[in-house]
CHARMM internal coordinates of N, CA and C (Angstrom, degrees):
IC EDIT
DIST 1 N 1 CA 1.4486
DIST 1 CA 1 C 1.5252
ANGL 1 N 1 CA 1 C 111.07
DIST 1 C 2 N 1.3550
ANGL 1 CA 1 C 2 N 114.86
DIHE 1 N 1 CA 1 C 2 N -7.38
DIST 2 N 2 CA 1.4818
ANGL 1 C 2 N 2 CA 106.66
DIHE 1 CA 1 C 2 N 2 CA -170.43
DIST 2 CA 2 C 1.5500
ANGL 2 N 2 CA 2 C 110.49
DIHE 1 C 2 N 2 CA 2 C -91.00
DIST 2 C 3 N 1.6519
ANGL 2 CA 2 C 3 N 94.63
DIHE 2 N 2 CA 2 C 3 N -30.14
DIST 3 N 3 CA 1.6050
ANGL 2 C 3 N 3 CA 100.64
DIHE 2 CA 2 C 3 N 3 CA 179.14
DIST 3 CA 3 C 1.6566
ANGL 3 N 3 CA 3 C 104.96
DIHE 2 C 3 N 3 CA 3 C -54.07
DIST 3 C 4 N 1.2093
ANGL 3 CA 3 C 4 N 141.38
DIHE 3 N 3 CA 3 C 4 N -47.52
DIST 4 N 4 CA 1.0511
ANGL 3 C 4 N 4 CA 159.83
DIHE 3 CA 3 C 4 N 4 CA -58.48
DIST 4 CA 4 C 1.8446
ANGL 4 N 4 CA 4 C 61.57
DIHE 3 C 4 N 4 CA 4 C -159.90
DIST 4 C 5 N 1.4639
ANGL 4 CA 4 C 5 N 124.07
DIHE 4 N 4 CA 4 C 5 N -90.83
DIST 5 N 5 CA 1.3172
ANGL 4 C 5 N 5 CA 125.92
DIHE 4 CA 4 C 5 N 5 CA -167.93
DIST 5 CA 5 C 1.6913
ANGL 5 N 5 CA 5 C 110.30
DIHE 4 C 5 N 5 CA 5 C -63.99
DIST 5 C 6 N 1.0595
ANGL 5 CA 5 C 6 N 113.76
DIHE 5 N 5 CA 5 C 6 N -3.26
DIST 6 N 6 CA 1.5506
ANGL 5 C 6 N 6 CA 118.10
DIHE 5 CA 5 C 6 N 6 CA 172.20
DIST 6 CA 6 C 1.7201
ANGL 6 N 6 CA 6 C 102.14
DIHE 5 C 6 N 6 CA 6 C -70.45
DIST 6 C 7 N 1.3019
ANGL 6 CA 6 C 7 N 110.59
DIHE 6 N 6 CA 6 C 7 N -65.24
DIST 7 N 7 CA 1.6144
ANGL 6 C 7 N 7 CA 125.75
DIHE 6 CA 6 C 7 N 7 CA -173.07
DIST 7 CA 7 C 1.1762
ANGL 7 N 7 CA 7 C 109.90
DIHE 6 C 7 N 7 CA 7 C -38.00
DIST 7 C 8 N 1.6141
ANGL 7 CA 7 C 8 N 113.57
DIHE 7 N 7 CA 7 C 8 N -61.01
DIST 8 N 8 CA 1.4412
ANGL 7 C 8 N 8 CA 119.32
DIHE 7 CA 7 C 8 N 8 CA 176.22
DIST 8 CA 8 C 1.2861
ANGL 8 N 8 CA 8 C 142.72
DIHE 7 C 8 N 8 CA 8 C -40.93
DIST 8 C 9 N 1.5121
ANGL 8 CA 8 C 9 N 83.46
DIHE 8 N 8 CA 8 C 9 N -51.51
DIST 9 N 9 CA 1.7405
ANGL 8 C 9 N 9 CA 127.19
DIHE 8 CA 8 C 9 N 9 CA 168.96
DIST 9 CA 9 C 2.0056
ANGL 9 N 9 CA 9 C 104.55
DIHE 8 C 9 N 9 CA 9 C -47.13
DIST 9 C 10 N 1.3603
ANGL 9 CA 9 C 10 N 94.97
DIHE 9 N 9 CA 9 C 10 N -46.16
DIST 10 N 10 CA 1.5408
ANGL 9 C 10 N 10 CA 102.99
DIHE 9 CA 9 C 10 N 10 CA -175.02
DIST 10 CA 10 C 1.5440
ANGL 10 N 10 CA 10 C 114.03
DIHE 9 C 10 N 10 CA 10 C -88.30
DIST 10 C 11 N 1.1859
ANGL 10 CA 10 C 11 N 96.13
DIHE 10 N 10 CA 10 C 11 N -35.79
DIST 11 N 11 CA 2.3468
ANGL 10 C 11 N 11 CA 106.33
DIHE 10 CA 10 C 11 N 11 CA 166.48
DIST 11 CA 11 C 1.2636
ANGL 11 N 11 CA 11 C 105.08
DIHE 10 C 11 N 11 CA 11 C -71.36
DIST 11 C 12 N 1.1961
ANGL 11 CA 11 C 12 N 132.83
DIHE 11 N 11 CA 11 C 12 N -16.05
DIST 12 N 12 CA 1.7208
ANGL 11 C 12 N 12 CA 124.68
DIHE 11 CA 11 C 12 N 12 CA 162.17
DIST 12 CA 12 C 1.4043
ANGL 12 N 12 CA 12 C 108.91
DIHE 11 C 12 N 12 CA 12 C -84.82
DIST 12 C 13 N 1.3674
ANGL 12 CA 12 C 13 N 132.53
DIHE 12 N 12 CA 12 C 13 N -29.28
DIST 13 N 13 CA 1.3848
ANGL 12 C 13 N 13 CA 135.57
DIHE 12 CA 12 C 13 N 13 CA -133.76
DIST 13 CA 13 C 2.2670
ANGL 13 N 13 CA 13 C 84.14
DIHE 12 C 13 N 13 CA 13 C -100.05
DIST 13 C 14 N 1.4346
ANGL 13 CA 13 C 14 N 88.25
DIHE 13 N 13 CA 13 C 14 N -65.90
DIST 14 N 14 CA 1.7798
ANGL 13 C 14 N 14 CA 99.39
DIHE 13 CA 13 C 14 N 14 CA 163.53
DIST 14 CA 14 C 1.6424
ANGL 14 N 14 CA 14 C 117.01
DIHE 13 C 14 N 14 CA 14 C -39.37
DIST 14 C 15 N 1.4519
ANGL 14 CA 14 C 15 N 131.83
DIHE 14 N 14 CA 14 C 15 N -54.64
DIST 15 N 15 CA 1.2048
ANGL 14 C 15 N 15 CA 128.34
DIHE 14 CA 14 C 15 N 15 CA -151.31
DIST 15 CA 15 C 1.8167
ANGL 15 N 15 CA 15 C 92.00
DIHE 14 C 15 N 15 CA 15 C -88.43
DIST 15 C 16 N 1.4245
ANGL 15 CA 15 C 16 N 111.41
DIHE 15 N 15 CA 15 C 16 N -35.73
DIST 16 N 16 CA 1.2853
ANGL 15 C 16 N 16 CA 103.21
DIHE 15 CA 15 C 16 N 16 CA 175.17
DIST 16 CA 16 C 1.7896
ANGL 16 N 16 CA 16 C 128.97
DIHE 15 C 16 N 16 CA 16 C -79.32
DIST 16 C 17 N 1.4162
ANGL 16 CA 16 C 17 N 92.52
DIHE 16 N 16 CA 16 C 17 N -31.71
DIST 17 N 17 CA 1.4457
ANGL 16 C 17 N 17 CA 88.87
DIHE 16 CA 16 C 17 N 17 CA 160.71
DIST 17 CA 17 C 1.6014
ANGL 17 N 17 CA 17 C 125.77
DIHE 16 C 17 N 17 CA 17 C -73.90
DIST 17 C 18 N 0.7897
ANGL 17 CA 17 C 18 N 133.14
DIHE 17 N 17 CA 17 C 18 N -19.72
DIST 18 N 18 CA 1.5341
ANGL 17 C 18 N 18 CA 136.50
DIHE 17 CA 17 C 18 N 18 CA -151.34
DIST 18 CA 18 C 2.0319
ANGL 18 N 18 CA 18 C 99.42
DIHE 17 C 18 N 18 CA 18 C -126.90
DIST 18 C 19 N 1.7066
ANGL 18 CA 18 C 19 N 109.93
DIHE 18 N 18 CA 18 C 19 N -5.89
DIST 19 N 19 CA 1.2613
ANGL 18 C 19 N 19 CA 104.95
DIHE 18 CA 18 C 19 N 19 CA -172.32
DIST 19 CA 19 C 1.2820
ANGL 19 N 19 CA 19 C 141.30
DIHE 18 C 19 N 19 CA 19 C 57.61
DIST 19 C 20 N 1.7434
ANGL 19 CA 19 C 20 N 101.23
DIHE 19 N 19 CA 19 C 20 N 24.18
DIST 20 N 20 CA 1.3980
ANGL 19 C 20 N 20 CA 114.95
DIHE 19 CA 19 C 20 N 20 CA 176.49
DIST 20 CA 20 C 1.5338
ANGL 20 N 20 CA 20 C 122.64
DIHE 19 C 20 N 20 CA 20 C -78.38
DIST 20 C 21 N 1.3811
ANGL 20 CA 20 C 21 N 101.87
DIHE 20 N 20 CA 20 C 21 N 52.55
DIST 21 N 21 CA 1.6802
ANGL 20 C 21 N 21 CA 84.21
DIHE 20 CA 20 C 21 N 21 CA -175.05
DIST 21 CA 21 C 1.3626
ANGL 21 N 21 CA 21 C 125.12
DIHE 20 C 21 N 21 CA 21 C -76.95
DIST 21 C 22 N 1.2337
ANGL 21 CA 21 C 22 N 117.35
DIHE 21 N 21 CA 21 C 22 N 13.00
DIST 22 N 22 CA 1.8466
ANGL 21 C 22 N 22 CA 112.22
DIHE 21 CA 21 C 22 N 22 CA -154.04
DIST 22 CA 22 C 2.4618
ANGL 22 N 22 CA 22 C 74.38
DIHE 21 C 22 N 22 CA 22 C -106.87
DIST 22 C 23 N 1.1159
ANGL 22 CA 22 C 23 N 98.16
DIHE 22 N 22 CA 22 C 23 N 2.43
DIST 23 N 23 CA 1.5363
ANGL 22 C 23 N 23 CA 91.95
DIHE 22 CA 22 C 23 N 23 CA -168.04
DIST 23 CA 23 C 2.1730
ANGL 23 N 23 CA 23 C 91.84
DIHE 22 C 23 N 23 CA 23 C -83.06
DIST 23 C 24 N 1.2996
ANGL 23 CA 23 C 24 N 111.74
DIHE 23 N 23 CA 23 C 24 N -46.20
DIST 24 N 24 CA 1.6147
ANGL 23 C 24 N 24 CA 133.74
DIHE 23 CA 23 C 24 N 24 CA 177.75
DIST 24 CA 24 C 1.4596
ANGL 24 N 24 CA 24 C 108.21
DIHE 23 C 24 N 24 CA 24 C -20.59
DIST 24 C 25 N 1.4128
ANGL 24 CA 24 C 25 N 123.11
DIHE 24 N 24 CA 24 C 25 N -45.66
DIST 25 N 25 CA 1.5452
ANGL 24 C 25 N 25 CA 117.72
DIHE 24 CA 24 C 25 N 25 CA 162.75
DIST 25 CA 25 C 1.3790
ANGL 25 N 25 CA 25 C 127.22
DIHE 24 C 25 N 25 CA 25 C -62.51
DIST 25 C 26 N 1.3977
ANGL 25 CA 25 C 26 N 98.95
DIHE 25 N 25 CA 25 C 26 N -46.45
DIST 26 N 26 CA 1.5470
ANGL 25 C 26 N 26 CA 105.44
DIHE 25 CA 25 C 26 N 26 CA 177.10
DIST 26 CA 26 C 1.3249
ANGL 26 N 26 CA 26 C 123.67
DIHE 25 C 26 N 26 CA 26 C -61.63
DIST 26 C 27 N 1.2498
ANGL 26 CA 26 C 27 N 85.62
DIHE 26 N 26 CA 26 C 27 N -37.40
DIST 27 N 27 CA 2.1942
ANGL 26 C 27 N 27 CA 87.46
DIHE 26 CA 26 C 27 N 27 CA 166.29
DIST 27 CA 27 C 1.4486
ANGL 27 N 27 CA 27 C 129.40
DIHE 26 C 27 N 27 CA 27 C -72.52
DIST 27 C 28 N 1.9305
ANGL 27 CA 27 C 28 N 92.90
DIHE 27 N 27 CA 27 C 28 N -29.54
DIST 28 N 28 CA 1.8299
ANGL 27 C 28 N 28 CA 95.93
DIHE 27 CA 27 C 28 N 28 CA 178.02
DIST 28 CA 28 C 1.5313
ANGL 28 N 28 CA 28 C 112.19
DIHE 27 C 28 N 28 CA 28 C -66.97
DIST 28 C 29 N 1.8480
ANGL 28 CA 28 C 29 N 115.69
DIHE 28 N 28 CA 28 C 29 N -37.81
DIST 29 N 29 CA 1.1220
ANGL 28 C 29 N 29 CA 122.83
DIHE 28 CA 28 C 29 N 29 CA 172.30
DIST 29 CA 29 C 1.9531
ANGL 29 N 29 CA 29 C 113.88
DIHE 28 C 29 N 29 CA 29 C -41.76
DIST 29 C 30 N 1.3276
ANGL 29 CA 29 C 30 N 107.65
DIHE 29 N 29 CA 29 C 30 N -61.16
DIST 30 N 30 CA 1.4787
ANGL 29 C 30 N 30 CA 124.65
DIHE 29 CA 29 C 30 N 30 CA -149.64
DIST 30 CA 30 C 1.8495
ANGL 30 N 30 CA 30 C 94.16
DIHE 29 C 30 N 30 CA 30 C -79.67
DIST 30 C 31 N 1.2597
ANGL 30 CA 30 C 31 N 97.81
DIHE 30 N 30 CA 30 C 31 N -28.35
DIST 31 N 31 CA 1.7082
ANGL 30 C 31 N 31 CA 105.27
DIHE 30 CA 30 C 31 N 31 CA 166.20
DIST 31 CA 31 C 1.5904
ANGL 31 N 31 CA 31 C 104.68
DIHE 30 C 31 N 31 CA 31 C -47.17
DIST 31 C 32 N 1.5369
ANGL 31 CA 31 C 32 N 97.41
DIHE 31 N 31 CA 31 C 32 N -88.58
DIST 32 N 32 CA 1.7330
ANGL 31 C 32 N 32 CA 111.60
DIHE 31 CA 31 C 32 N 32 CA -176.36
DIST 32 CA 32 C 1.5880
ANGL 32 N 32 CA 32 C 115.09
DIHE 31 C 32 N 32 CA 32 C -46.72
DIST 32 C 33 N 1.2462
ANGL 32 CA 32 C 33 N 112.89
DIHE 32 N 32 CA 32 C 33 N -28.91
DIST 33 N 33 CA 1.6304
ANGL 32 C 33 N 33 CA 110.53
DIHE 32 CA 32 C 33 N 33 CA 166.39
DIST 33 CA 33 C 1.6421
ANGL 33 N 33 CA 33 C 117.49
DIHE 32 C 33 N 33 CA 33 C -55.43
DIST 33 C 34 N 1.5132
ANGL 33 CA 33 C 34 N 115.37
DIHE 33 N 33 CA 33 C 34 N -47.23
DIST 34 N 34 CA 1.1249
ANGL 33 C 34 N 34 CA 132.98
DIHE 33 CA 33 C 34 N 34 CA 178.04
DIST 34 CA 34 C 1.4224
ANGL 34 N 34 CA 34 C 130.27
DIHE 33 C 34 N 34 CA 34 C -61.07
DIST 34 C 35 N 1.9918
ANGL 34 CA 34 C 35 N 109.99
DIHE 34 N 34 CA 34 C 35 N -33.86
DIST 35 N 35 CA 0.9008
ANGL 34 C 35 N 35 CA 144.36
DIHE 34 CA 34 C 35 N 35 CA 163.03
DIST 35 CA 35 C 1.6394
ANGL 35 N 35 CA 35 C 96.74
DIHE 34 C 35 N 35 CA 35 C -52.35
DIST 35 C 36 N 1.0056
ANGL 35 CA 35 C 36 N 99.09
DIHE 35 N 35 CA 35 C 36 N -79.84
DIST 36 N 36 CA 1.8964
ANGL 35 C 36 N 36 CA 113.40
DIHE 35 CA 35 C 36 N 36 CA -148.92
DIST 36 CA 36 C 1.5869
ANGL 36 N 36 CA 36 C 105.68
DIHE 35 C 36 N 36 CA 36 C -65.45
DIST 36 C 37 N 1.6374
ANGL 36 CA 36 C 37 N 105.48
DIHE 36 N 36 CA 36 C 37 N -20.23
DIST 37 N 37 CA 1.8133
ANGL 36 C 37 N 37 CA 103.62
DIHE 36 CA 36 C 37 N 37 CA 153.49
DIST 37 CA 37 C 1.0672
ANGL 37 N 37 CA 37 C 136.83
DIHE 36 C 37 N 37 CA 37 C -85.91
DIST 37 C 38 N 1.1465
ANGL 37 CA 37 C 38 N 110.91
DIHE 37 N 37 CA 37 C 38 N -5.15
DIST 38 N 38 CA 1.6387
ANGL 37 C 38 N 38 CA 127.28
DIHE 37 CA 37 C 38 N 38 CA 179.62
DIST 38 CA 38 C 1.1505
ANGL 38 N 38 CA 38 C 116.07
DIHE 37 C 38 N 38 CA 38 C -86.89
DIST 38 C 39 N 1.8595
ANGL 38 CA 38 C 39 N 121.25
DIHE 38 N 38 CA 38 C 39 N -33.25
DIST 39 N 39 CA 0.5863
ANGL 38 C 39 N 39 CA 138.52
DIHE 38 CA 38 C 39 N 39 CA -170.89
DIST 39 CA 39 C 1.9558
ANGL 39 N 39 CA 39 C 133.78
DIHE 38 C 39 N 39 CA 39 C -106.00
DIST 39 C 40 N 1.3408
ANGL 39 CA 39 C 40 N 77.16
DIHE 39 N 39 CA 39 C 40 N -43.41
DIST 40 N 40 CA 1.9033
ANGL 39 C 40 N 40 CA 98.70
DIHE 39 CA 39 C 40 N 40 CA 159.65
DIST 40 CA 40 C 1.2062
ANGL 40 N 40 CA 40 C 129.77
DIHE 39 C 40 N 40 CA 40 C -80.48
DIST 40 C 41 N 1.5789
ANGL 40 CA 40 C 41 N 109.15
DIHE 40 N 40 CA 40 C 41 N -39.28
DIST 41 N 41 CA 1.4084
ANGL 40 C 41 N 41 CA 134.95
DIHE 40 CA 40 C 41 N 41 CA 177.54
DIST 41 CA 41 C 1.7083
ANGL 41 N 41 CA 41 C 122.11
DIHE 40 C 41 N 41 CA 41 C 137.18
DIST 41 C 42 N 1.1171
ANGL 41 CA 41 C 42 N 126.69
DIHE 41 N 41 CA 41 C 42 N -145.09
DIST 42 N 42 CA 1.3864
ANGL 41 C 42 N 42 CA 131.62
DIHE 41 CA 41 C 42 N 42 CA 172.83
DIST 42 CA 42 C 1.7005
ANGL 42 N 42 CA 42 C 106.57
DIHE 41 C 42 N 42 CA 42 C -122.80
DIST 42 C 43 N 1.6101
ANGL 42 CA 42 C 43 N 116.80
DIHE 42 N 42 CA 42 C 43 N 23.73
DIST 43 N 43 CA 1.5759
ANGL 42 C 43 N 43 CA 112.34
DIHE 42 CA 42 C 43 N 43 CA 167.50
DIST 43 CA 43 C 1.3214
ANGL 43 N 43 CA 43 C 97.02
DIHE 42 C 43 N 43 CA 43 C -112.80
DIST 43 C 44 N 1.6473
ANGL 43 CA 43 C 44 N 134.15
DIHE 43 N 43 CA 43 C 44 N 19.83
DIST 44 N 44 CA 1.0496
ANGL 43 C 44 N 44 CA 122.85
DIHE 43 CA 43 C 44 N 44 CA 177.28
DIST 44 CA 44 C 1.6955
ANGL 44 N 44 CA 44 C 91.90
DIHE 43 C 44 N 44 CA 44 C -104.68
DIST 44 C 45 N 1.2014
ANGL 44 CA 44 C 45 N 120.19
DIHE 44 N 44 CA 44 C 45 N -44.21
DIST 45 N 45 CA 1.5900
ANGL 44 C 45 N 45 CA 100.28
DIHE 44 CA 44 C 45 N 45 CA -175.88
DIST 45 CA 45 C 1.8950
ANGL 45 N 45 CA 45 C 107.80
DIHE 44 C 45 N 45 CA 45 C -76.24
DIST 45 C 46 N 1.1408
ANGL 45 CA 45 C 46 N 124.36
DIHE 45 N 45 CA 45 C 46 N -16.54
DIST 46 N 46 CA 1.2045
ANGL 45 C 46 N 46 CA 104.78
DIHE 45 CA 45 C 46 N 46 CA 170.23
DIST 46 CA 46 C 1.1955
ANGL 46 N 46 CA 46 C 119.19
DIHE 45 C 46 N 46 CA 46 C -89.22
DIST 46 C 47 N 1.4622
ANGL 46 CA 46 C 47 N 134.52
DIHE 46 N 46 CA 46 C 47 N 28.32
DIST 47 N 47 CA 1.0339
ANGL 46 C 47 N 47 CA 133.27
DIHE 46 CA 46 C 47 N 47 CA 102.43
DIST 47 CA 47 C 1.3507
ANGL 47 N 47 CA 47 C 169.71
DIHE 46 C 47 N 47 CA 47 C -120.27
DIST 47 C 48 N 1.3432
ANGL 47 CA 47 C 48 N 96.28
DIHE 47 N 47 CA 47 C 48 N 41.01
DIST 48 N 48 CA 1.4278
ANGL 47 C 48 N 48 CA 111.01
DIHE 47 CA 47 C 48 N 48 CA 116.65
DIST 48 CA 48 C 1.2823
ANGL 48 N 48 CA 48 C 139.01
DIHE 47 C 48 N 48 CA 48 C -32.15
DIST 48 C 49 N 1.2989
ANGL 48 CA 48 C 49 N 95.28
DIHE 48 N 48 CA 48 C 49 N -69.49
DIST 49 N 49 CA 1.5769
ANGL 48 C 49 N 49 CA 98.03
DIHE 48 CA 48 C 49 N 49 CA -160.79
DIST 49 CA 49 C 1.3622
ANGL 49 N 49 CA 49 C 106.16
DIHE 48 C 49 N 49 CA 49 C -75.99
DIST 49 C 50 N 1.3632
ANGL 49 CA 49 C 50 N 139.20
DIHE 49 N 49 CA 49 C 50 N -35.27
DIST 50 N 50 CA 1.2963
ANGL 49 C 50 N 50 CA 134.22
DIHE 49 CA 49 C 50 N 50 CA 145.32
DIST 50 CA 50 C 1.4847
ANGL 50 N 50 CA 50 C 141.46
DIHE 49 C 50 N 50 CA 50 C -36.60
DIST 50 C 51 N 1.3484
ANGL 50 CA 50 C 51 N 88.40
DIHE 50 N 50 CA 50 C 51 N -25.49
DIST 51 N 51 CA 1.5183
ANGL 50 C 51 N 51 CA 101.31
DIHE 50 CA 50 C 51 N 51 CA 156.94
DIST 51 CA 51 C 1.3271
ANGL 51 N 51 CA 51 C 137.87
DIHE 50 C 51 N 51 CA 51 C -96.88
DIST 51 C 52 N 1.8040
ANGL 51 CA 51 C 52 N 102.60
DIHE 51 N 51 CA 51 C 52 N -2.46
DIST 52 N 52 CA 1.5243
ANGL 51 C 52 N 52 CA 115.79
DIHE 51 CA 51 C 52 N 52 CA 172.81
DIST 52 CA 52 C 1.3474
ANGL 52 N 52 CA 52 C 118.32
DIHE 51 C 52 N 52 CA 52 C 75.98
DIST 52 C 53 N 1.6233
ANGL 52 CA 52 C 53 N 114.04
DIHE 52 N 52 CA 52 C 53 N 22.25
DIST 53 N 53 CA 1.5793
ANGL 52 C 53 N 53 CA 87.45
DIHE 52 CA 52 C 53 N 53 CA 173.28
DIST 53 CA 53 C 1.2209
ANGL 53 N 53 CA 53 C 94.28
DIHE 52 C 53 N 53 CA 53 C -140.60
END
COOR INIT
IC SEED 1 N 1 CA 1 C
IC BUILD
């Protein structure tokens, strides 16, 4: 779990130093994608991608 709060720790540390905020969705997205395969399995992102979005 720490790795886990390390990453974050460093995707806040980047978007605030460097003023990337328009990047903050794209990560919450690619977060919950990551989430919901880790967690649901790997038939949740293939469909997705079968569904094109």
């Amino acid at each position: 779990m720490n790795k886990v709060r390390y990453v974050f720790q460093e995707m806040s540390y980047l978007i605030k130093k460097h003023k990337l905020a328009f990047l903050l969705p794209i990560f919450i997205v690619l977060s919950l994608l990551v989430f919901a395969a880790y967690y649901v399995g790997p038939a949740i992102v293939t469909t997705f991608i079968y569904a094109g979005i």
